[in-house]
BAMI-486451 format. One line per field, with one value per residue (C-alpha): residue in three letters; residue number from 0; x negated, y negated, z. Coordinates in Angstrom, 3 decimals, always signed. Each point is the difference from the previous one (the first is absolute). Layout:
BEGIN
type <- ALA_...
seq <- NUM_...
c1 <- X_...
c2 <- Y_...
c3 <- Z_...
END
This chain:
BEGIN
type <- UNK_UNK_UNK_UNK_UNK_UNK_UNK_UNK_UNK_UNK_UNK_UNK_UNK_UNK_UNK_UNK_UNK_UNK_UNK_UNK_UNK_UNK_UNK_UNK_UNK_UNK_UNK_UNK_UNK_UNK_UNK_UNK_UNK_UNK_UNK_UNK_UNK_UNK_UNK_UNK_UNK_UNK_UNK_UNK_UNK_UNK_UNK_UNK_UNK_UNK_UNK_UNK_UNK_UNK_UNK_UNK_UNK_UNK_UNK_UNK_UNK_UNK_UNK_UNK_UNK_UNK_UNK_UNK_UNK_UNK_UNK_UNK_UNK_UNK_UNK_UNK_UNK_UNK_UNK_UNK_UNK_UNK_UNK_UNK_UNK_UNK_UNK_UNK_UNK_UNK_UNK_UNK_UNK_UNK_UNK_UNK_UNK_UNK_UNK_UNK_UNK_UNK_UNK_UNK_UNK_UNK_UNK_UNK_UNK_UNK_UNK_UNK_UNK_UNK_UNK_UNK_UNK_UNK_UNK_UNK_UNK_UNK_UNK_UNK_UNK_UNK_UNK_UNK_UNK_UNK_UNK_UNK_UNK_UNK_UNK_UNK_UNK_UNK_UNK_UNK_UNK_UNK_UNK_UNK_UNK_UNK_UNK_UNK_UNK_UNK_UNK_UNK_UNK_UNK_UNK_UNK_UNK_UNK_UNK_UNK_UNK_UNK_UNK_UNK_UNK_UNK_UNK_UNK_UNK_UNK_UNK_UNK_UNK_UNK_UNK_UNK_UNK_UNK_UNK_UNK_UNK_UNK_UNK_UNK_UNK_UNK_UNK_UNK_UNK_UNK_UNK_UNK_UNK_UNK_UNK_UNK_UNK_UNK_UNK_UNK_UNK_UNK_UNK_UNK_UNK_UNK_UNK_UNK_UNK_UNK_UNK_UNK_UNK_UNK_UNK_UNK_UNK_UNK_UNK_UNK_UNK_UNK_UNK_UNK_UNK_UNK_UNK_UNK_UNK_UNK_UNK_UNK_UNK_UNK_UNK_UNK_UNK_UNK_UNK_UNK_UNK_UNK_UNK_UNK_UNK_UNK_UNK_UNK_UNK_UNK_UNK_UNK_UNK_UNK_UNK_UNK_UNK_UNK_UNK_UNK_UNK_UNK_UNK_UNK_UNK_UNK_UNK_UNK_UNK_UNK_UNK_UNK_UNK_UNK_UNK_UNK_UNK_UNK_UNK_UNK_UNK_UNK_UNK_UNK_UNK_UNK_UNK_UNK_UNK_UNK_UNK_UNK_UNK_UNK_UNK_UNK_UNK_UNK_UNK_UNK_UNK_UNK_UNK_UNK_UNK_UNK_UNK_UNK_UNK_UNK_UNK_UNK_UNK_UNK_UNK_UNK_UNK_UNK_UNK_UNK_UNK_UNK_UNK_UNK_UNK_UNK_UNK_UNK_UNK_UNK_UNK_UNK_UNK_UNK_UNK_UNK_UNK_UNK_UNK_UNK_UNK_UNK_UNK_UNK_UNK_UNK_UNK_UNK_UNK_UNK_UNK_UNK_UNK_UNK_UNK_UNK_UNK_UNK_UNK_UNK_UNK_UNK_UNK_UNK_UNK_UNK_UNK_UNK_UNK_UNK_UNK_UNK_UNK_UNK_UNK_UNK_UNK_UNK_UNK_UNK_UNK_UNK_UNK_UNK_UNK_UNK_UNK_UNK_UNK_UNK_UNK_UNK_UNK_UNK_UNK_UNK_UNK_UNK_UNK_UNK_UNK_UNK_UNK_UNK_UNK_UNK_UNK_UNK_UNK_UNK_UNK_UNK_UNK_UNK_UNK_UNK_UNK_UNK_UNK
seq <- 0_1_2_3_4_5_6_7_8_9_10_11_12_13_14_15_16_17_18_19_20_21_22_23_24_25_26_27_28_29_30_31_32_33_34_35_36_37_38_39_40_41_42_43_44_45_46_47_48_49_50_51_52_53_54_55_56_57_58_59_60_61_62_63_64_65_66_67_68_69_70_71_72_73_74_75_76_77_78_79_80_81_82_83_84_85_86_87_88_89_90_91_92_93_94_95_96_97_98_99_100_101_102_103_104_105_106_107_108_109_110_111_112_113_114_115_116_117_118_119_120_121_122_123_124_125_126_127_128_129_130_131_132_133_134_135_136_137_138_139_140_141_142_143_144_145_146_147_148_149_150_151_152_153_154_155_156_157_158_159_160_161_162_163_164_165_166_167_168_169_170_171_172_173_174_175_176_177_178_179_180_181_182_183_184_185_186_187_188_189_190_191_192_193_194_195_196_197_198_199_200_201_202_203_204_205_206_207_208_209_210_211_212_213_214_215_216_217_218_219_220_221_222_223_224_225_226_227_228_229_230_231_232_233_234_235_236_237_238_239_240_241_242_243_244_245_246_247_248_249_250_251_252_253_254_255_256_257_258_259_260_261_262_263_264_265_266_267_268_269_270_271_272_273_274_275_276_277_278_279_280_281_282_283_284_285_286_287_288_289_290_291_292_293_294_295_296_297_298_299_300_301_302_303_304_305_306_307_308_309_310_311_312_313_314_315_316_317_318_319_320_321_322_323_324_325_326_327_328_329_330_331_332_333_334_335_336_337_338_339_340_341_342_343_344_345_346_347_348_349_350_351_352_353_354_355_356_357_358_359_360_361_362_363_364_365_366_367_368_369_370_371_372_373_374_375_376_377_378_379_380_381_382_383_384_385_386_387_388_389_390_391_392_393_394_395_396_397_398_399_400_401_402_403_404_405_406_407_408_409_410_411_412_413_414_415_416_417_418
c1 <- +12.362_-1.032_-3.998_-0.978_-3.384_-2.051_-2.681_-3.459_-0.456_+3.423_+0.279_+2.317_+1.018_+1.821_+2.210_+1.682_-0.307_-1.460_-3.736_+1.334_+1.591_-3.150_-2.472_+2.533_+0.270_-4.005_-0.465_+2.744_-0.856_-3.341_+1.279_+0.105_+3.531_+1.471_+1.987_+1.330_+1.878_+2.331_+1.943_+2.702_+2.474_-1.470_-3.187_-1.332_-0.801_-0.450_-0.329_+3.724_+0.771_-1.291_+1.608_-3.262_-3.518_-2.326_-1.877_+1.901_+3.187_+1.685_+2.074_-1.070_+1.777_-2.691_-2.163_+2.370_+2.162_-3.488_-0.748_+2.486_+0.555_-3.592_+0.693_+3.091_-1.420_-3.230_+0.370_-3.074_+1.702_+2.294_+2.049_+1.496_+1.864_+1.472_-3.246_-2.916_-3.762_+1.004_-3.319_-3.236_-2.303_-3.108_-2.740_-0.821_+0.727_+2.125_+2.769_+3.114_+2.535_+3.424_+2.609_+3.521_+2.872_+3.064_+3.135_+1.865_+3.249_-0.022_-1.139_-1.285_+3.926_-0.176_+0.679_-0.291_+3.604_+0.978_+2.925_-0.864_-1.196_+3.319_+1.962_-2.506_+1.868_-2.760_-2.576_-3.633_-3.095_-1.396_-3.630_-1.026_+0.977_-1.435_+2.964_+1.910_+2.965_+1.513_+0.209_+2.440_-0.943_-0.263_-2.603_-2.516_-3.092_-0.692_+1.511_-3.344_-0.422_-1.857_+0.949_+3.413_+2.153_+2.063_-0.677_+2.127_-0.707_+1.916_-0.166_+1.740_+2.757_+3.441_+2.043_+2.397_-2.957_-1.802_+3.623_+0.246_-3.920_+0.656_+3.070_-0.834_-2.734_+0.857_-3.559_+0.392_-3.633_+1.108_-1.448_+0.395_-1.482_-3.352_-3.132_-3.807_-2.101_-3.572_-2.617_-3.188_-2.656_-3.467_-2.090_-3.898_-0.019_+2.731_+0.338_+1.639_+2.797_+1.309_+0.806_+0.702_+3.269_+0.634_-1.315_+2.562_+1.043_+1.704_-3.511_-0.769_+2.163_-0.506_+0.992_+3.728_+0.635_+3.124_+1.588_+0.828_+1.209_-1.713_-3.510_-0.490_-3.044_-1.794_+1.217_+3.623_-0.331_-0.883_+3.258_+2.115_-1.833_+0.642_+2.354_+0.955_-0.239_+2.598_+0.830_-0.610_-2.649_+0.305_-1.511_+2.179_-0.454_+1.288_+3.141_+1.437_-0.904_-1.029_-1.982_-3.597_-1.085_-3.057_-2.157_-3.402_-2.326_-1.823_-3.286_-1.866_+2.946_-1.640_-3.315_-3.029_+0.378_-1.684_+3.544_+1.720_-1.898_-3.466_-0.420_+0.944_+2.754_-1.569_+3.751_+1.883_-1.456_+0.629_+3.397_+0.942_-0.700_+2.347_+2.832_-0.882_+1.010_+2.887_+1.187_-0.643_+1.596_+3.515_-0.573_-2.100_+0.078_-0.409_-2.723_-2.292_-2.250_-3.077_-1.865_-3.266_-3.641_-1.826_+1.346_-1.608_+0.700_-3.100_-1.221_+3.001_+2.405_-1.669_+2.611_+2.414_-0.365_-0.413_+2.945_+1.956_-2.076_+1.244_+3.371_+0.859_+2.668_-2.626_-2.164_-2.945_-0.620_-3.288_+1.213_+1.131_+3.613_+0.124_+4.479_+2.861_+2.815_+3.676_+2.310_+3.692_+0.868_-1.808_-2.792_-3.523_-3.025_-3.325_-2.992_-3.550_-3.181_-1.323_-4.045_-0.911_+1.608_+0.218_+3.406_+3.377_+2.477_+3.555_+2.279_+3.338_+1.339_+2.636_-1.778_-3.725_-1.552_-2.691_-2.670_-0.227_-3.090_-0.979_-0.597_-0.939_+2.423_-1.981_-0.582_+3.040_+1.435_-3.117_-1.915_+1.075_-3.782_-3.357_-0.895_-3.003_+1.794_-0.950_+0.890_+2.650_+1.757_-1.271_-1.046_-3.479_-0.963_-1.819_-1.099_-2.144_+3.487_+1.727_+2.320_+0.438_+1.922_+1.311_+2.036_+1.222_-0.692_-3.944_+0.480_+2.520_+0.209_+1.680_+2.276_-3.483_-2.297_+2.394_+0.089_-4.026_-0.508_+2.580_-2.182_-3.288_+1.951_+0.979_-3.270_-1.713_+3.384_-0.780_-3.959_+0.382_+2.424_-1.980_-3.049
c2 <- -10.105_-3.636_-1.032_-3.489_-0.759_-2.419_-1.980_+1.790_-2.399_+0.988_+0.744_+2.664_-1.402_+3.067_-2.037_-2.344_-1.173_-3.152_+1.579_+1.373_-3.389_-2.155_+2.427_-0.659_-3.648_-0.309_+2.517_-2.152_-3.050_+0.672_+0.872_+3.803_+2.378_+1.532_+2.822_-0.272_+2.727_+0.777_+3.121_-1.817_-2.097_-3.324_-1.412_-1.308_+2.877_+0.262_-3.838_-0.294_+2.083_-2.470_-2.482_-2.144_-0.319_-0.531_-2.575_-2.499_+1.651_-0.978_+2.754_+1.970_-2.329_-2.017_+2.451_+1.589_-2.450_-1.800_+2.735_+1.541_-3.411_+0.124_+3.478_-0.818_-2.862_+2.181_+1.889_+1.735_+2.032_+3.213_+0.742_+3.400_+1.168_+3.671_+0.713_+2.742_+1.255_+3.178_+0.531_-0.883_+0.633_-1.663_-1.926_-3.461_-2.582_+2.311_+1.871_+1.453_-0.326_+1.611_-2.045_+1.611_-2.205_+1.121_-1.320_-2.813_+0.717_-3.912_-1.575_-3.662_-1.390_-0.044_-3.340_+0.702_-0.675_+2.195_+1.438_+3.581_+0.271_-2.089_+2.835_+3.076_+1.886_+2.305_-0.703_+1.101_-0.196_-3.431_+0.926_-3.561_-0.199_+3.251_+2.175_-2.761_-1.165_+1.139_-1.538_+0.699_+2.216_-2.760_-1.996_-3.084_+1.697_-2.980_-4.007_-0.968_+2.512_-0.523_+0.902_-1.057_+2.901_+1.964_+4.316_+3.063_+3.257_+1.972_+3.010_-2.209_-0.875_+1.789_+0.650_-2.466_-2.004_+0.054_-0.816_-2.863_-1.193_-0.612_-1.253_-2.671_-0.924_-2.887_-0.113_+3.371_+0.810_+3.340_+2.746_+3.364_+2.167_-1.861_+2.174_+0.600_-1.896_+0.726_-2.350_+0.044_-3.079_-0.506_-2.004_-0.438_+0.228_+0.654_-1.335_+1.475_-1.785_+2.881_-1.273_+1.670_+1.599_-0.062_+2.707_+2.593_-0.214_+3.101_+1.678_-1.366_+2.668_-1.965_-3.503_+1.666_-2.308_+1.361_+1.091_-3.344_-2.985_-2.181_+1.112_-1.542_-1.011_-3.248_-0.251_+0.336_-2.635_-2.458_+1.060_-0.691_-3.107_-1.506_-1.514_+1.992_+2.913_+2.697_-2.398_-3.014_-0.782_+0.747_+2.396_+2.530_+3.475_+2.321_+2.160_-2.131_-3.540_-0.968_-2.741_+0.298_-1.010_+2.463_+1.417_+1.970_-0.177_+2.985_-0.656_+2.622_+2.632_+1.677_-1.744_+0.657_+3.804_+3.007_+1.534_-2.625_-2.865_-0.465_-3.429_-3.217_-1.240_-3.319_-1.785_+1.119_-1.731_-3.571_+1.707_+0.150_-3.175_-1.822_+2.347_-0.919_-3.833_+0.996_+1.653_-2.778_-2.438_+1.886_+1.066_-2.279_+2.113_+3.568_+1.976_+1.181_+2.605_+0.748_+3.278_+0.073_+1.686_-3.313_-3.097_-1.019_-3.430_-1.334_-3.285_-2.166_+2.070_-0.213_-3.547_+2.042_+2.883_-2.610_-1.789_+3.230_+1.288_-3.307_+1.034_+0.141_+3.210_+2.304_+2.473_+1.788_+2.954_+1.366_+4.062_+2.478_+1.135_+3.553_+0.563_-2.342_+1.622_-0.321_-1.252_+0.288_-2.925_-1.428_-1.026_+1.603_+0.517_-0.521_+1.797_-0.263_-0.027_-3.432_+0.131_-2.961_+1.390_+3.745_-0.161_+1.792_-2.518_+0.400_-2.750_-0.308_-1.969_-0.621_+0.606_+1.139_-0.660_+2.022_-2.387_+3.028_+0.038_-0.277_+3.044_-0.465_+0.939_+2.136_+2.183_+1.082_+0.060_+0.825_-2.194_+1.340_+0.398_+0.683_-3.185_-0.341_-0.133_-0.222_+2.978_-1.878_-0.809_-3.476_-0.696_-0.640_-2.069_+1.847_-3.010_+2.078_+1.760_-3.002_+0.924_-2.626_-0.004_-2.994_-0.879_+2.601_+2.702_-1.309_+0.268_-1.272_-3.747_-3.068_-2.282_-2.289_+2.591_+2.106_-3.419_-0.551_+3.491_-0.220_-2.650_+2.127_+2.900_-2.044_-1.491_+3.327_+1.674_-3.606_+0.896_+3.838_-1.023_-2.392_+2.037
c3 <- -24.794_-0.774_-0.605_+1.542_-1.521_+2.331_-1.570_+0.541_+3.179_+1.623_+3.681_+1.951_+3.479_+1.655_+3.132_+0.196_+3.683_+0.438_-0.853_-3.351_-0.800_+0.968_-2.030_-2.979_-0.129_+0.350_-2.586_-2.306_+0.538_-1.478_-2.984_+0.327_-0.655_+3.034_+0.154_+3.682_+1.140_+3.561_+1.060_+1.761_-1.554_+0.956_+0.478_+2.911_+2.230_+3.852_+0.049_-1.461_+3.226_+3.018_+1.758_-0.087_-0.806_+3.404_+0.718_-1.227_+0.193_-3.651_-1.861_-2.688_-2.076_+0.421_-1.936_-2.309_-1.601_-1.737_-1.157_-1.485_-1.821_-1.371_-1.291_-1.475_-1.692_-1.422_-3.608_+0.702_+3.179_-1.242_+3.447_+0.422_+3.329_+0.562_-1.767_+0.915_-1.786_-0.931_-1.790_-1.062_-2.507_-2.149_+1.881_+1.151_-2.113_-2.199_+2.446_-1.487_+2.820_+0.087_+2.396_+0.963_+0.776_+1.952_-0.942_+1.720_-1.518_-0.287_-3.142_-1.083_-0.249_+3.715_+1.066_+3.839_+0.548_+2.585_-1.166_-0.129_+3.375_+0.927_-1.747_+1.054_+2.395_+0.950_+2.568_+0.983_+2.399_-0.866_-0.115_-0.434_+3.988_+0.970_-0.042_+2.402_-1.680_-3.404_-3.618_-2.528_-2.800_-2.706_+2.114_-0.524_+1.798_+1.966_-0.185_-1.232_-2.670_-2.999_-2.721_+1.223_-1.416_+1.897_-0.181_+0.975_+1.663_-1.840_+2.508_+2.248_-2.349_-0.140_-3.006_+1.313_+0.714_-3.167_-1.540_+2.019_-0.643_-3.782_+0.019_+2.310_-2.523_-2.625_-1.662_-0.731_+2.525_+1.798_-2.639_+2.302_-2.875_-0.264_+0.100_+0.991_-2.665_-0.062_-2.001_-0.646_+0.200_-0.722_+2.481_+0.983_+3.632_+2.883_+3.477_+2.535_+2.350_+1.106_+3.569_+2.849_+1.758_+3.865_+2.240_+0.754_+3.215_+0.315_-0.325_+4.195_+1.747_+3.045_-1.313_-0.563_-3.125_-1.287_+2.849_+1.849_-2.328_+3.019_-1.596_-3.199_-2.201_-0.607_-3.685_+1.382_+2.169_-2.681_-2.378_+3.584_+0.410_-4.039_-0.394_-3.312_+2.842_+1.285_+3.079_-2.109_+2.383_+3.249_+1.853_+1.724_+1.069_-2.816_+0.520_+3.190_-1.516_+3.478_+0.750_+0.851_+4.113_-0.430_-3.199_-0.014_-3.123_-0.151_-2.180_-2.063_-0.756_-1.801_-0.424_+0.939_+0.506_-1.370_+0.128_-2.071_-1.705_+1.231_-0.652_+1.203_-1.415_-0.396_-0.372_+3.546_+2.613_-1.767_-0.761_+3.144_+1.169_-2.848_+1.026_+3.821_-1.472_-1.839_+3.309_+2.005_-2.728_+1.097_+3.064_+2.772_+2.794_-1.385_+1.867_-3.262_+1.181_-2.206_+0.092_-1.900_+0.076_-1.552_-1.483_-3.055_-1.370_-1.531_-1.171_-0.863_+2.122_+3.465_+0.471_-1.587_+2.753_+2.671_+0.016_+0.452_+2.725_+1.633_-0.248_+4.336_-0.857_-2.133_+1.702_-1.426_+0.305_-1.151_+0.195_-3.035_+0.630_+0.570_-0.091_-0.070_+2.007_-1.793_+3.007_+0.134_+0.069_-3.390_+1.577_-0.655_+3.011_-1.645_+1.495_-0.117_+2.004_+0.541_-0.617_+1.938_+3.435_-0.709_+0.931_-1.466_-1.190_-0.784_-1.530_-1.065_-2.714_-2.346_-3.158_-0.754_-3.493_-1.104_-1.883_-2.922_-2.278_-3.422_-2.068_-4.086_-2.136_-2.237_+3.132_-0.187_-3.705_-1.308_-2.982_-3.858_-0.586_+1.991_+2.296_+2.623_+3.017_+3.448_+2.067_+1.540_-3.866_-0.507_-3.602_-0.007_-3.649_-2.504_-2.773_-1.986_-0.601_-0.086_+3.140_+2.264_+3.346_+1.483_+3.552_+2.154_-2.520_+0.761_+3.897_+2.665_-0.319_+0.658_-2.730_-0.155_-0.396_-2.637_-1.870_-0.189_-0.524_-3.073_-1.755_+0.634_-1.770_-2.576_-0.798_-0.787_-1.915_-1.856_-0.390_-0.834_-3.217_-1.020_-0.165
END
């Protein structure tokens, strides 16, 4: 066990999504330590993940690359990934925090060669892409990754395979017997970027995710749609690889139901729409079919929503689906009740997507110490304890509003050490 001392002014950013790495910078380039800390192996987050931002439709490039220059280039920003808050203790202004990090079974030789992956012969469920294609054991998470360093699931690894891992290494990276290190740090106030994790949409019986590979989620359609993706970009139905003539986007799975999540979603609706252009981008005459029980696209994303509603082959739906039917033949019948005319509808298509919602992270995992939360697990900020919540740990938001809020939470963590 290792102790980090902070100055008496440092910060804890827990995330490092592109909330947890905006709340950093701020906080740093003011002149306070940051301790910024991520439980996956890169940073980057749910952002890393899309094909592109909406409304202007750039990748998350865009967004990611500057800033993982500016933290590279900032002493004042102490990065640790594979890393969780096991514990805290003390008070504001004065925590004790306890951080656990996994090991990669990669250490800081790693050039990002390649090799070891090229020699791995062992394979499993890329998670990156949803479960869609496979990776190799010895794997970079994702070809943006930062820090660039390759890591290895060791569970996944066979003897032959581990054998085959370190010999293939000539700067001596692969260490298979590396271990959990905890350390402890001292900072003055922490803000939560905790993020948030897809619905699961297993939990809608009647959506039938799971038992079709024609129903899929919104976040898979933007890893088939990168280009970094399991189809390297094209959008095809899953299993068959067909081509798509027909697709229904089935908004609020999930959302806005006492059963599930209870809340809008905030992000779906505007979700839908970009993945309506990436459709049309590959396929012009695809019928897109879009079931939904309101659209909501404020302020700068009314054009947005117009210039899809355009589109001559989309119809709109304003009805809940109630089942998709599994056909035979790959196909899938969505059915709902269409609130305008009171009448049943049934329609076939080759794929249906399911615009999933966004639940807080912490709802699920759990926070290492007593937060005010909402009762639907959204961080609420507590200053006079110096916790601060920030981006989709705060509520369901967009990149721009994760962003602004960010700064906010940065601006208090930045007041309460300062105190």
């Amino acid at each position: 066990m290792t102790d980090e001392q902070g100055t008496s002014g440092a910060v804890l950013v827990v995330g490092g999504g592109i909330s947890g790495l905006t709340a950093a910078l701020e906080t740093a380039e003011v002149g306070n330590d940051v301790f910024l800390v991520e439980k996956s192996a890169s940073f980057g987050g749910r952002v890393a993940q899309l094909n592109e931002y909406f409304p202007k439709m750039c990748p998350p490039s865009c967004g990611l690359e500057i800033n993982f220059k500016r933290i590279r280039d900032n002493r004042k920003i102490r990065t640790y990934t594979m890393t969780t808050v096991k514990s805290v203790t003390g008070g504001p202004g004065n925590y004790e925090v306890t951080l656990e990090t996994a090991p990669r079974y990669v250490n800081s030789n790693c050039t990002a060669c390649g090799d070891c992956a090229v020699a791995c012969p062992d394979e499993i469920d890329n998670d990156f892409n949803f479960g869609m294609n496979k990776s190799k054991a010895a794997y970079l998470p994702h070809e943006m990754a930062f820090p660039r360093r390759y890591v290895i699931n060791k569970k996944g690894l066979t003897a032959a395979g581990a054998e085959a891992v370190k010999s293939a290494c000539k700067y001596n990276a692969v260490d298979l017997d590396m271990q959990v290190q905890t350390c402890t740090i001292n900072v003055a106030s922490i803000v939560w970027a905790t993020g948030w994790v897809p619905y699961d949409a297993t939990k809608m019986e009647n959506l039938k995710f799971g038992q079709s590979q024609s129903i899929v989620t919104n976040m898979m359609i933007e890893r088939m749609a990168a280009p970094s993706g399991p189809t390297g970009g094209k959008i095809l139905r899953p299993g068959d690889n067909k081509e798509i003539e027909s697709i229904a986007f089935v908004q609020c799975a999930g959302s806005r139901d006492e059963n599930h999540l209870e809340y809008c979603s905030h992000i779906c609706c505007m979700a839908t729409f970009k993945q309506m252009s990436y459709v049309r981008e590959q396929y012009p005459d695809a019928k897109i079919y879009v079931f939904y029980i309101d659209l909501r696209t404020p302020g700068k994303y009314e054009k947005f929503r117009e210039a899809r509603m355009a589109d001559k082959n989309a119809t709109f739906i304003k009805g809940k689906v109630a089942d998709i039917t599994i056909e035979a033949d790959g196909s899938v019948t969505v059915i709902a009740e269409n609130a305008v005319t009171a009448e049943k509808m049934s329609q076939r298509v080759d794929m249906a997507v399911l615009a999933t919602g966004m639940q807080p992270s912490l709802s699920l995992q759990g926070a290492p110490v007593t937060l005010q939360m909402d009762s639907n697990g959204f961080v609420i900020s507590d200053a006079d304890k110096a916790m601060i919540s920030a981006g989709c740990a705060k509520k369901a938001a967009d990149v721009v509003t994760c962003t602004q809020s960010s700064t906010a939470a940065a601006l208090k963590a930045i007041q309460v050490s300062r105190r």
